[in-house]
C-alpha positions as CSV (number, residue, x, y, z in Angstrom):
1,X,0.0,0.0,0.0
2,X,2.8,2.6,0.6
3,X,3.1,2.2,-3.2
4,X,-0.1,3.8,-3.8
5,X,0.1,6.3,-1.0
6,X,-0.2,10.2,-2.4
7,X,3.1,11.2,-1.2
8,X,4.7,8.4,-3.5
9,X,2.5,9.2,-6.1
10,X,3.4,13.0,-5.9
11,X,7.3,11.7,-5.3
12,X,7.4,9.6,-8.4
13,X,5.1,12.6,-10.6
14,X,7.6,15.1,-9.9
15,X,10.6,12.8,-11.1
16,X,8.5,12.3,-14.2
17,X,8.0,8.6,-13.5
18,X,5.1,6.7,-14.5
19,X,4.0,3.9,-11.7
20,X,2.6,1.0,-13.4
21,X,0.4,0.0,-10.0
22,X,-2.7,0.7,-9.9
23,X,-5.4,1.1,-6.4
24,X,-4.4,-0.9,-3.4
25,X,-5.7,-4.0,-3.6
26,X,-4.9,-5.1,-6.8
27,X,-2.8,-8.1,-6.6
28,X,-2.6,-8.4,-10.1
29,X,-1.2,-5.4,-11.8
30,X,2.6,-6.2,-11.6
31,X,2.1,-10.3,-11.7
32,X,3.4,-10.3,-15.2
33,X,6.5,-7.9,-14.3
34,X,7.3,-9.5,-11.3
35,X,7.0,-13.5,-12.8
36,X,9.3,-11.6,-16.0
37,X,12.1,-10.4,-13.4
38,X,12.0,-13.4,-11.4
39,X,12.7,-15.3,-14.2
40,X,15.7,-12.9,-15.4
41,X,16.9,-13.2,-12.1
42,X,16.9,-16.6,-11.7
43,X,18.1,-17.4,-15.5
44,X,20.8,-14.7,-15.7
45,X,21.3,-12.0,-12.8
46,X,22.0,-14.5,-10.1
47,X,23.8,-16.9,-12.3
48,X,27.4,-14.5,-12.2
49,X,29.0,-11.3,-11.0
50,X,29.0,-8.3,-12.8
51,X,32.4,-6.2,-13.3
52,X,30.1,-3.1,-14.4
53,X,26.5,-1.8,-14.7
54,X,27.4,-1.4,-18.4
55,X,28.8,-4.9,-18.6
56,X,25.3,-6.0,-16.8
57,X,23.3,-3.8,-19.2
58,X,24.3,-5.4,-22.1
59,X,24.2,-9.1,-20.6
60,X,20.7,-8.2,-19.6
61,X,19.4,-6.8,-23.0
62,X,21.4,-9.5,-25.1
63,X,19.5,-12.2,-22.9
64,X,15.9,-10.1,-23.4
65,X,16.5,-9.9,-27.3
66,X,18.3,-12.8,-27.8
67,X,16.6,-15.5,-25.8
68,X,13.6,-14.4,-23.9
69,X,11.9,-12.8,-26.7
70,X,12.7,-14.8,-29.6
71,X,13.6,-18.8,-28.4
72,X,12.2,-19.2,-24.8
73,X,9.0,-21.1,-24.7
74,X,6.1,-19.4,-22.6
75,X,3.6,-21.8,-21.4
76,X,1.1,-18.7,-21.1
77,X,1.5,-18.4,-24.6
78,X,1.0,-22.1,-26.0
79,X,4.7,-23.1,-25.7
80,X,6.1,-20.7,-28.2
81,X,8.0,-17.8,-28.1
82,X,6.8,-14.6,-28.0
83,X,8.0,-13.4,-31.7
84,X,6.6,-16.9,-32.9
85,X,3.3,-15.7,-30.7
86,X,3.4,-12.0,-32.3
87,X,4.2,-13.6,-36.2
88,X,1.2,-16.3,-35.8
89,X,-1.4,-13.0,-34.1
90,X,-0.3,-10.7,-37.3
């Protein structure tokens, strides 16, 4: 709840930050972020050390574009990727 307190709110507005939770409450606004950075910290994050936040940066999109977009199979999505999900919808 202290998420979706006005004096967050108001914190996050005037940093020009968009919150993506909604009203208290609502358990299921952030279950798809959260299950996506559990499973990039459990897959990748955890997995090493990281020398530098740029070396991280680039471990962390390489792994997004190069594996969990385009090969990793998503049971929430018929066991296919999600380009092969996005190229059957189109």
């Amino acid at each position: 709840s202290q998420y979706t307190s006005h004096a967050f709110t108001a914190l996050a507005a005037a940093r020009n930050i968009r919150l993506s939770v909604g009203r208290t409450g609502v358990c299921w606004d952030n279950a798809l972020a959260e299950s996506f950075f559990a499973t990039l910290k459990n897959e990748l994050v955890s997995q090493r050390r990281w020398h530098s936040r740029s070396v991280a940066h680039s471990a962390i999109f390489d792994y997004i574009e190069g594996w969990y977009n385009t090969r990793r199979l998503h049971s929430s999505l018929g066991y296919r990727s999600p380009a092969e999900y996005e190229n059957t919808a189109a």
